[in-house]
N, CA, C and O of each residue as an XYZ file, in Angstrom:
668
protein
N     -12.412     12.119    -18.274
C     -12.362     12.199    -19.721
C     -12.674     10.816    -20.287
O     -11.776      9.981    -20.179
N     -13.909     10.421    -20.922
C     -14.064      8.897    -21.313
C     -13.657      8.810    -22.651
O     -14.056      7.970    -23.458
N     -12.827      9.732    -22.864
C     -12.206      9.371    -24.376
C     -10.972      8.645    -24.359
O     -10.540      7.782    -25.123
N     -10.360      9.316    -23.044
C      -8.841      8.668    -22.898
C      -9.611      7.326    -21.847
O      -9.147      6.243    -22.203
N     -10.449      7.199    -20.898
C     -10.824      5.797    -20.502
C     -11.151      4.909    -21.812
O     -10.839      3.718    -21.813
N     -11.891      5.602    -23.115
C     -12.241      4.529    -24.224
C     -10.499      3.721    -24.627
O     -10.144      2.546    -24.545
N     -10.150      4.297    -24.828
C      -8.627      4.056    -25.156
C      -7.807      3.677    -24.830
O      -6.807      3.403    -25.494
N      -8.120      3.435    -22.761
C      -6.755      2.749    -22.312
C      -7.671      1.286    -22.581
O      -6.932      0.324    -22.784
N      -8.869      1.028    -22.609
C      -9.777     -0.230    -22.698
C      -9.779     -0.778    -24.296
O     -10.074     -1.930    -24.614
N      -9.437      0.157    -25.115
C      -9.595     -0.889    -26.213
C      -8.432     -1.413    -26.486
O      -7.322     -0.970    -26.190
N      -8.803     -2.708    -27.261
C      -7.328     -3.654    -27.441
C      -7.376     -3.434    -28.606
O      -8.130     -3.325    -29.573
N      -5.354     -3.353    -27.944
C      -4.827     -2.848    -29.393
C      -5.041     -1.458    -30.031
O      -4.805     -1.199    -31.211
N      -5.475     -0.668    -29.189
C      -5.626      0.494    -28.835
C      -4.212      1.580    -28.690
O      -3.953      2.582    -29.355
N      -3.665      1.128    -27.884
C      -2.365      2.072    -27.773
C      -1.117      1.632    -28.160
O      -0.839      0.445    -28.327
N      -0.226      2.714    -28.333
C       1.035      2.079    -28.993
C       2.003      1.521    -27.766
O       1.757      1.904    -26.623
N       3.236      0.506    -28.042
C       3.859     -0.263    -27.335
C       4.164      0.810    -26.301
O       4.050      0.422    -25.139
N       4.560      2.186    -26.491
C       4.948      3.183    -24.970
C       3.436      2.803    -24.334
O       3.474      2.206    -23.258
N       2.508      3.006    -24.729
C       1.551      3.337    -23.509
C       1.260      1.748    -23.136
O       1.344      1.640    -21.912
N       0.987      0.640    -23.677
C       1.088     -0.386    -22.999
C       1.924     -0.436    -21.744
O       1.541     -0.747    -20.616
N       3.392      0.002    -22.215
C       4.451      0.026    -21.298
C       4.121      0.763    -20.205
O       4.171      0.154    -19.137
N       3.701      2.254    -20.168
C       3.440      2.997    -19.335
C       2.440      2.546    -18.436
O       2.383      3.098    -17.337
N       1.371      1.328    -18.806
C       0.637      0.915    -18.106
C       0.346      0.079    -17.454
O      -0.681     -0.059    -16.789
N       1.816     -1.029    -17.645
C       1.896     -1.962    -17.224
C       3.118     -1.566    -16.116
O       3.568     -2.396    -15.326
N       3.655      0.067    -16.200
C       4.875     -0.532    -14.819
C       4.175      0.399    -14.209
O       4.864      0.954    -13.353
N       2.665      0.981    -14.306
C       2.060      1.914    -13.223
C       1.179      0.585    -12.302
O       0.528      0.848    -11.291
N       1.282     -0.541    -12.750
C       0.275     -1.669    -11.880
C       1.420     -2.887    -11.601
O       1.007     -4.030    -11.406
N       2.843     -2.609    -11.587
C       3.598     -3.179    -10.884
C       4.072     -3.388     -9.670
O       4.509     -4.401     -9.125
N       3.932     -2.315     -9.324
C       4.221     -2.163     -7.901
C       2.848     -2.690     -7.266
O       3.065     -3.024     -6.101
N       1.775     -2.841     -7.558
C       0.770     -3.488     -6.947
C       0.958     -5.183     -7.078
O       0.662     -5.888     -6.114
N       1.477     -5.784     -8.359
C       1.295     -6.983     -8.420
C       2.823     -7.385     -6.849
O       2.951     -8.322     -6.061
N       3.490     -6.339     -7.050
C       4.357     -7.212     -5.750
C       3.842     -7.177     -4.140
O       4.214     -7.934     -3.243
N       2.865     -6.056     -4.051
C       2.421     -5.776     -3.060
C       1.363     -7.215     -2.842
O       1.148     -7.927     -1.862
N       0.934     -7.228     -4.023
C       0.206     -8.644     -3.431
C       0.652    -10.149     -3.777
O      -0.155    -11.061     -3.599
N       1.785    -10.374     -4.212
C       3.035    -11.324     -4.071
C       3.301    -10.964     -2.440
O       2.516    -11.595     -1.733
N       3.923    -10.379     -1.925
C       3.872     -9.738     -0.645
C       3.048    -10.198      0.096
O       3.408    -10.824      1.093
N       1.662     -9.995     -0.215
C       0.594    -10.421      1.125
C       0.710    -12.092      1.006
O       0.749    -12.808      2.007
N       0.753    -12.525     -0.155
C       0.793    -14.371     -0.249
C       2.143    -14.574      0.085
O       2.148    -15.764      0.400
N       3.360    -14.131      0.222
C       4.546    -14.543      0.937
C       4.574    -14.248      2.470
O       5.237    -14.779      3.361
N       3.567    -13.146      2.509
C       3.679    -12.811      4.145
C       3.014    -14.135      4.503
O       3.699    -14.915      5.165
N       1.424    -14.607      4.063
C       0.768    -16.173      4.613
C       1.465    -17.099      4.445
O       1.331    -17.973      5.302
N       2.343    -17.335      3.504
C       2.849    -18.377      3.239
C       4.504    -18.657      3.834
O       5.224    -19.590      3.478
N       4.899    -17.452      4.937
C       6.018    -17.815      5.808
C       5.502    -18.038      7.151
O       6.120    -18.673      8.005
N       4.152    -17.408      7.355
C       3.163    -17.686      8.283
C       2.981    -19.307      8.189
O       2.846    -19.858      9.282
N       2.969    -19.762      7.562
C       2.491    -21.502      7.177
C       3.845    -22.099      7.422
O       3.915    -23.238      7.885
N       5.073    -21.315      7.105
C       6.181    -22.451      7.221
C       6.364    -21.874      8.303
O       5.193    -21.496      8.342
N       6.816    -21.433      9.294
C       7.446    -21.177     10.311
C       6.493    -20.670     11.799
O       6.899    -20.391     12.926
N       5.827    -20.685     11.526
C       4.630    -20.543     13.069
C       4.050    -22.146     13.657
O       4.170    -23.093     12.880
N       3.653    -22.297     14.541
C       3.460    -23.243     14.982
C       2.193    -23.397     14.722
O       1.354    -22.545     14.430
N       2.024    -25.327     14.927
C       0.735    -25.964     13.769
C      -0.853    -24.810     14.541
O      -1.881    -24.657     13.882
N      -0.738    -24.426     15.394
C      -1.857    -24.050     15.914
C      -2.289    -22.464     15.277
O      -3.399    -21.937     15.209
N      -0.750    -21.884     14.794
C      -1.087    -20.611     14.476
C      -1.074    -20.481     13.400
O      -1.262    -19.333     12.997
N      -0.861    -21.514     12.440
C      -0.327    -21.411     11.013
C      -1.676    -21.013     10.367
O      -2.602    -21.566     10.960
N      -2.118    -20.161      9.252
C      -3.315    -19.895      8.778
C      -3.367    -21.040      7.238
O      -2.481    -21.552      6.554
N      -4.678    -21.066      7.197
C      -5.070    -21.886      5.937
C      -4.596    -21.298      5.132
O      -4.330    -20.105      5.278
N      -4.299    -22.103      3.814
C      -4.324    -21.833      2.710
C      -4.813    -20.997      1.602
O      -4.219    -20.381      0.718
N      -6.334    -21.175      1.953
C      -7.134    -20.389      1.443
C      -7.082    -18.855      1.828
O      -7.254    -17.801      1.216
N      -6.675    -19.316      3.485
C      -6.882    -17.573      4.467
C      -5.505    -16.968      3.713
O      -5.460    -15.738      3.721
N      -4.433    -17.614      3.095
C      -3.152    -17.104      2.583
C      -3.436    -16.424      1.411
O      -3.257    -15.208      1.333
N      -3.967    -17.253      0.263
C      -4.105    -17.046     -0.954
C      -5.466    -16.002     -1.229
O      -5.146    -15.217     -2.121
N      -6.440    -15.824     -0.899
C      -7.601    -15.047     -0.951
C      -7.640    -13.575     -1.089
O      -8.120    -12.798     -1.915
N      -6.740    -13.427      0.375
C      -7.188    -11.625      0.019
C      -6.446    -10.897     -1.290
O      -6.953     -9.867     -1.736
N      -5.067    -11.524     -1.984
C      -4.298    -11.179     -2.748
C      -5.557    -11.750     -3.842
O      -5.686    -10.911     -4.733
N      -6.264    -12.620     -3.980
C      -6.980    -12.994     -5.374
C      -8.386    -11.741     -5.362
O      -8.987    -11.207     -6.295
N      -8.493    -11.643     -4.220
C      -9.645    -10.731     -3.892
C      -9.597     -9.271     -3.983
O     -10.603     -8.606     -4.230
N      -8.547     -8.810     -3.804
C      -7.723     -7.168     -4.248
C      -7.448     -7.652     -5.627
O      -8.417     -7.383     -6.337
N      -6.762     -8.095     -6.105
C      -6.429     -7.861     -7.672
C      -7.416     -8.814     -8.417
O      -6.872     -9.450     -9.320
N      -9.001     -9.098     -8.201
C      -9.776     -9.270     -8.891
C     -10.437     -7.873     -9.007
O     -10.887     -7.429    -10.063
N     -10.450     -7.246     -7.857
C     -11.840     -6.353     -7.639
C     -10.763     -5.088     -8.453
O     -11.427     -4.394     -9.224
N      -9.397     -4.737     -8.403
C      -8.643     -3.778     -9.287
C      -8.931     -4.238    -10.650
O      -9.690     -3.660    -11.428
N      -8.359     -5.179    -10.861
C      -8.984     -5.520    -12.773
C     -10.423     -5.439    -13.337
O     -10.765     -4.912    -14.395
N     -11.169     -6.040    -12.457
C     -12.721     -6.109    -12.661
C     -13.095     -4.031    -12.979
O     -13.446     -3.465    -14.014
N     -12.742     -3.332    -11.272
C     -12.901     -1.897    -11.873
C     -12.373     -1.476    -12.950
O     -12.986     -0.787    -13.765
N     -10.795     -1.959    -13.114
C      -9.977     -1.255    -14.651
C     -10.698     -1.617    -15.653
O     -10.760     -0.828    -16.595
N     -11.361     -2.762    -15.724
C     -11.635     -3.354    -17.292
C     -13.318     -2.540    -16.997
O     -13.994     -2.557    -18.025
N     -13.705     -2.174    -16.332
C     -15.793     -1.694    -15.993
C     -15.279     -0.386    -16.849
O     -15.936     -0.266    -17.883
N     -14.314      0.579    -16.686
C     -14.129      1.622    -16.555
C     -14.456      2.317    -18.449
O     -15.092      3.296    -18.839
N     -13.973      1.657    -18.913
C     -13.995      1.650    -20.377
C     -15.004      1.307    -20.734
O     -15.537      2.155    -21.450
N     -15.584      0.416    -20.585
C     -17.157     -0.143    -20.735
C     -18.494      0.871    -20.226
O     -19.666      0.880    -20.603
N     -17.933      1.511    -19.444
C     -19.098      2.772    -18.855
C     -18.597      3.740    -19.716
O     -19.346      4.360    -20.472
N     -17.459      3.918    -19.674
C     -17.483      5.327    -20.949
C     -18.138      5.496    -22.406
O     -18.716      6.403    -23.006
N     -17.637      3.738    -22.764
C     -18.566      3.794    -24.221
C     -19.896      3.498    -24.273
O     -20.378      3.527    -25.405
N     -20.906      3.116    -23.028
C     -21.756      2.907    -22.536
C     -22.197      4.557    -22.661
O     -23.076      4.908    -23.448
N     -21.628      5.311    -21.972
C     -22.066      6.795    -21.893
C     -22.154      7.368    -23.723
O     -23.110      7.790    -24.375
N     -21.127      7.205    -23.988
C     -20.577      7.900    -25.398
C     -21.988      7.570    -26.311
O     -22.628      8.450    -26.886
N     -22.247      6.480    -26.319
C     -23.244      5.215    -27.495
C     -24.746      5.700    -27.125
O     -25.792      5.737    -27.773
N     -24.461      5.989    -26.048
C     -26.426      6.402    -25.436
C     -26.895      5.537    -24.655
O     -27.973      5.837    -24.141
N     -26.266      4.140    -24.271
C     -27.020      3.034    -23.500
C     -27.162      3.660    -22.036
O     -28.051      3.356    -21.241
N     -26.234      4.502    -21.832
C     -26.074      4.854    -20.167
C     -26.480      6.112    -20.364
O     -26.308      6.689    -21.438
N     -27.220      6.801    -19.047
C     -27.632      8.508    -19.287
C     -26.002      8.741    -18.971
O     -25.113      7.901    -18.828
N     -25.956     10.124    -18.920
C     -24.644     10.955    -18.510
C     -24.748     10.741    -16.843
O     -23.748     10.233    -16.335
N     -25.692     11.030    -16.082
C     -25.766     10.853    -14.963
C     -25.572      9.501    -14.696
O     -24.558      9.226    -14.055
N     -26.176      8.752    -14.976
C     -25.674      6.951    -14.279
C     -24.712      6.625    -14.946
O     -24.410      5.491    -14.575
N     -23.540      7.206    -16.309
C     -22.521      6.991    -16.508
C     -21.329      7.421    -15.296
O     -20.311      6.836    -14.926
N     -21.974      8.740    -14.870
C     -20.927      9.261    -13.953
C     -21.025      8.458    -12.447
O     -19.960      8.341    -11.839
N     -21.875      8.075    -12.018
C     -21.852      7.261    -11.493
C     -21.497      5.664    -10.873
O     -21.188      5.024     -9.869
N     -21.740      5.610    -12.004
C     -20.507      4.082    -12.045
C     -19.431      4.425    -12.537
O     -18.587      3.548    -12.350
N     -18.985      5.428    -13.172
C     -17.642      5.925    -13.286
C     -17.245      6.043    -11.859
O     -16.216      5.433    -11.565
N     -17.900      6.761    -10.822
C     -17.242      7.757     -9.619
C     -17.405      5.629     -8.719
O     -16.709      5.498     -7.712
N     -18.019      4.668     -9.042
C     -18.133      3.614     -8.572
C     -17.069      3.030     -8.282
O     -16.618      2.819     -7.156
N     -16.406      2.607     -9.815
C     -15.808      1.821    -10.140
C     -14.258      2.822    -10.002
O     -13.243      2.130     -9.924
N     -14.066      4.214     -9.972
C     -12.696      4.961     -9.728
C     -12.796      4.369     -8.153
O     -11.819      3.901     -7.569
N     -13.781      4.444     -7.725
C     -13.899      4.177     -5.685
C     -13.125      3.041     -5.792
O     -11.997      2.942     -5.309
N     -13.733      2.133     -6.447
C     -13.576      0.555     -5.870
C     -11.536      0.738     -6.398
O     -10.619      0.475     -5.619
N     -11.374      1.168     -7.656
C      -9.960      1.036     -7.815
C      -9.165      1.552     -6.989
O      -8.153      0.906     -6.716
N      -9.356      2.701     -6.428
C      -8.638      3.352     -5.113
C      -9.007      2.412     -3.857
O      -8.157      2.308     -2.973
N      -9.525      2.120     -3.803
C     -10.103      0.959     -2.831
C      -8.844     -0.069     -2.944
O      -7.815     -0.133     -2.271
N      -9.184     -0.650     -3.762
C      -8.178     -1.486     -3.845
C      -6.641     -1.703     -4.260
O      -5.862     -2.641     -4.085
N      -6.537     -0.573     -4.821
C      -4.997     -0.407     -4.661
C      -4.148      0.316     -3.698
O      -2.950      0.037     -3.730
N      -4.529      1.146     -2.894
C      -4.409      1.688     -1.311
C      -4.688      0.673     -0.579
O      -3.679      0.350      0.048
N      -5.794     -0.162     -0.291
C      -6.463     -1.162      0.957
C      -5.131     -1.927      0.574
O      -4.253     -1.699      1.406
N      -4.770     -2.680     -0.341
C      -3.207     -3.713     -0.907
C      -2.225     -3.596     -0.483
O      -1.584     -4.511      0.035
N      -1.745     -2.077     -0.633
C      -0.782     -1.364      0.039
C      -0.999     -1.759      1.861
O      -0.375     -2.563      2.555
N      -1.952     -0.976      2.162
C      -2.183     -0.929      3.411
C      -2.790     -2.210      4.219
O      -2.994     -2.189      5.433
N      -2.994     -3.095      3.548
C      -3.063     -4.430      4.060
C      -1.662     -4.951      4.369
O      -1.375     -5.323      5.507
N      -0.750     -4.981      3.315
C       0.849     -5.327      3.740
C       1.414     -4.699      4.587
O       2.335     -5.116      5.289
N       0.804     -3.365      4.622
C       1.832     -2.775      5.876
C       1.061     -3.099      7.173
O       1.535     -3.056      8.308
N       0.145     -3.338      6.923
C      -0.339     -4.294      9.115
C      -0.252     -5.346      9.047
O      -0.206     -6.009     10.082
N      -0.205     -5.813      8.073
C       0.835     -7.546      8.302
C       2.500     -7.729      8.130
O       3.302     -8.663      8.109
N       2.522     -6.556      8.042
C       4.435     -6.746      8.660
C       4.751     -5.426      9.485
O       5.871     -4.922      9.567
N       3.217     -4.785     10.280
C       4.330     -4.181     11.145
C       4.211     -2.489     10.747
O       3.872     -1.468     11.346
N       4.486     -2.688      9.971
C       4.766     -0.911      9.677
C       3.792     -0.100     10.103
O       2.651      0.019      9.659
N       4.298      0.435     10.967
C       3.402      1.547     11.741
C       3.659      2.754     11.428
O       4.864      2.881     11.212
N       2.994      3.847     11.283
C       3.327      5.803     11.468
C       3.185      6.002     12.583
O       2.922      7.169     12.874
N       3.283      5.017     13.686
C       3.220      5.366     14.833
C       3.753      4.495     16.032
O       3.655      3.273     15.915
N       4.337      5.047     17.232
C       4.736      4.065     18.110
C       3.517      3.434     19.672
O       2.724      4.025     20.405
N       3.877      2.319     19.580
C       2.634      1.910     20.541
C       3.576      1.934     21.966
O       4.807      1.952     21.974
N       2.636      1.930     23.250
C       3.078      1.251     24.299
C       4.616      0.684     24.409
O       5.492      1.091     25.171
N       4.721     -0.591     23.231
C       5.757     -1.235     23.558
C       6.896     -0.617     22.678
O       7.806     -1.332     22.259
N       6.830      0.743     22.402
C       7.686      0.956     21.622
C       7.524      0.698     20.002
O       6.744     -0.141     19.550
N       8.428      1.597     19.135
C       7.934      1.634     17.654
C       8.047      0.352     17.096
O       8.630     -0.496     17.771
N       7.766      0.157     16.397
C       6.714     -1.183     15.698
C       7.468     -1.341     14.027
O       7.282     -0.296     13.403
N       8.069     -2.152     13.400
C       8.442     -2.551     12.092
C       8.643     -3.569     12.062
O       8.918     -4.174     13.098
N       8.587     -4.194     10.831
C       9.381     -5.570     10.652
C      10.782     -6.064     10.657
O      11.170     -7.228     10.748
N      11.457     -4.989     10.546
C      12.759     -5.068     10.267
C      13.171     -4.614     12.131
O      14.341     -4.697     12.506
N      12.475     -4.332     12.740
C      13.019     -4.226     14.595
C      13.163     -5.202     15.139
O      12.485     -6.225     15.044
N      14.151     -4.981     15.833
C      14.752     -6.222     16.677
C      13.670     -6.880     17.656
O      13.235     -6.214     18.596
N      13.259     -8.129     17.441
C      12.641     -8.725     17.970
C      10.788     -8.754     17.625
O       9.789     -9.198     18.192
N      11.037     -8.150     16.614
C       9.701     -7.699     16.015
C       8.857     -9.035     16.036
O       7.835     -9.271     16.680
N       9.546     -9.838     15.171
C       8.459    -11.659     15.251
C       8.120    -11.814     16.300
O       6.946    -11.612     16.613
N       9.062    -12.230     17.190
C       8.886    -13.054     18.702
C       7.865    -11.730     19.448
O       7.187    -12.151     20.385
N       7.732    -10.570     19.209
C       7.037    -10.171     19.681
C       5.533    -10.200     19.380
O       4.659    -10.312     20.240
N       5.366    -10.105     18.276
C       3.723    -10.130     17.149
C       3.091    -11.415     17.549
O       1.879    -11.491     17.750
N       4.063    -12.630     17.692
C       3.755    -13.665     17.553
C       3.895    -14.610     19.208
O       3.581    -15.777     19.442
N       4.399    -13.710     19.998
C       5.010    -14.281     21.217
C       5.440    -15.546     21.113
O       4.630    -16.467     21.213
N       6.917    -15.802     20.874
C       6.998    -17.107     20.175
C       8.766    -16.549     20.659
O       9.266    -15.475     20.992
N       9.362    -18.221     20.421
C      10.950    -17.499     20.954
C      11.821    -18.346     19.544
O      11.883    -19.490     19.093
N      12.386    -17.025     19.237
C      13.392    -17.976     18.294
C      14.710    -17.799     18.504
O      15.252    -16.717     18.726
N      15.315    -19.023     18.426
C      16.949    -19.252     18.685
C      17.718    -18.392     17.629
O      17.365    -18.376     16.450
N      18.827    -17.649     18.120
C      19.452    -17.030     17.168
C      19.837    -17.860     16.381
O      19.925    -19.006     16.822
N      20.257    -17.586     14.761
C      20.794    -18.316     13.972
C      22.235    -18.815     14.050
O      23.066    -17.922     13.884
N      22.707    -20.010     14.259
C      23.787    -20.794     14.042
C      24.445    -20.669     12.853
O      24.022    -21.025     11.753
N      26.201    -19.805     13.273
C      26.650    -19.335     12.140
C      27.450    -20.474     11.802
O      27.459    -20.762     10.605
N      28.104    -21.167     12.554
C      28.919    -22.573     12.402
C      30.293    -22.264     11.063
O      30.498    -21.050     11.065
N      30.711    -22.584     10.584
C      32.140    -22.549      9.609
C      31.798    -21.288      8.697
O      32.711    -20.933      7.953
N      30.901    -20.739      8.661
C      31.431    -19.374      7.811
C      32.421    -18.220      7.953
O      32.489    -17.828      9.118
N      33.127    -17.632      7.184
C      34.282    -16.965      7.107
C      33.662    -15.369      6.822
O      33.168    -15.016      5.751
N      33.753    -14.841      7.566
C      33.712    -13.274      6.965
C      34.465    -12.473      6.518
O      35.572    -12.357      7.043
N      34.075    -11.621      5.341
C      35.299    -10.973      4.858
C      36.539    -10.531      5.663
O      37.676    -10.919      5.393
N      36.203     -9.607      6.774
C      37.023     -8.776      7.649
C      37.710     -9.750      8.017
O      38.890     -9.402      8.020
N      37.573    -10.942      8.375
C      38.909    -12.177      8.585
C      39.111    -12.783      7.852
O      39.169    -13.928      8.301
N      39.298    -12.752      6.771
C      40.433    -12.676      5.671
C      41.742    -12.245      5.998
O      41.737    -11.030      6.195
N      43.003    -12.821      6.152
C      44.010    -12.100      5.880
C      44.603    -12.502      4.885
O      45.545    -11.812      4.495
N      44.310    -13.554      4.254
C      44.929    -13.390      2.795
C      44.308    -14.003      1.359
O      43.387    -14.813      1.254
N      45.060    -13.398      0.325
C      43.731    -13.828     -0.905
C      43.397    -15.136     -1.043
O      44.126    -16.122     -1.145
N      41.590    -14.986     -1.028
C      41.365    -15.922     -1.605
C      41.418    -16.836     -2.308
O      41.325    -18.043     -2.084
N      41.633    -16.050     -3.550
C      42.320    -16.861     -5.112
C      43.991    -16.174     -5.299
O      44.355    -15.138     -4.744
N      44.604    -16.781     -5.945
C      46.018    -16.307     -5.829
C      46.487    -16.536     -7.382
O      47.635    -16.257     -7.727
């Protein structure tokens, strides 16, 4: 329908609900790719100097998915009134319509599914057994690397408590 694409594209176009509505349907993507730059960037603090990835290799694919999602969101409106006005036939409107819907599914699935093979998450179990980030021994395994359990030293846990804290 390029009437409702004319409309989510013009500014100042919709009222404060649909702004709203459209800004927490592309939230969950902006953390997914916060996500991929925290996954490189614990990669950089905590792997050793040989395995640590560049900077650039950290920061890129997250600038590179949510360029190529905005670039399609903002094309999308521009081909409709392109179609509507006469500059575009109906046929090469639908076309870079069916383009630019590709590239957005493209890139908001590939985002998703880029974070989940960089931490692990599998629908499936390999050889060595099922596969997550949150499984015991999951790092030292991905990374063959050995890490010392954490040193709990003077902390108090609730359950040994026997008497109040504050009084």
């Amino acid at each position: 329908n390029t009437d409702a694409l004319e409309r989510l594209g013009a500014p100042g176009g919709g009222t404060l609900l649909e702004i709203a509505e459209m800004r927490c349907l592309t939230s969950g993507l902006h953390m997914v790719w916060t996500g991929i730059i925290g996954w490189g960037l614990a990669q950089r603090l905590f792997l050793s100097e040989g395995l640590r990835p560049s900077l650039l290799r950290v920061i890129l694919p997250s600038i590179m998915l949510h360029g190529m999602y905005d670039y399609s969101l903002s094309a999308l409106p521009a081909v409709a009134k392109g179609v509507k006005t006469g500059v575009l036939s109906e046929e090469s409107g639908n076309l870079e319509l069916d383009f630019f819907l590709l590239l957005l599914l493209i890139s908001s699935f590939g985002s998703c599914l880029l974070l989940a093979c960089f931490t692990g998450l599998r629908c499936w179990c390999s050889e060595q057994g099922c596969s997550c980030c949150c499984a015991p021994r999951f790092w030292e395994t991905r990374f063959k690397v050995h890490i010392p359990p954490p040193v709990v030293g003077n902390i108090v846990f609730a359950r040994e408590v026997q008497q109040p804290l504050i009084s």
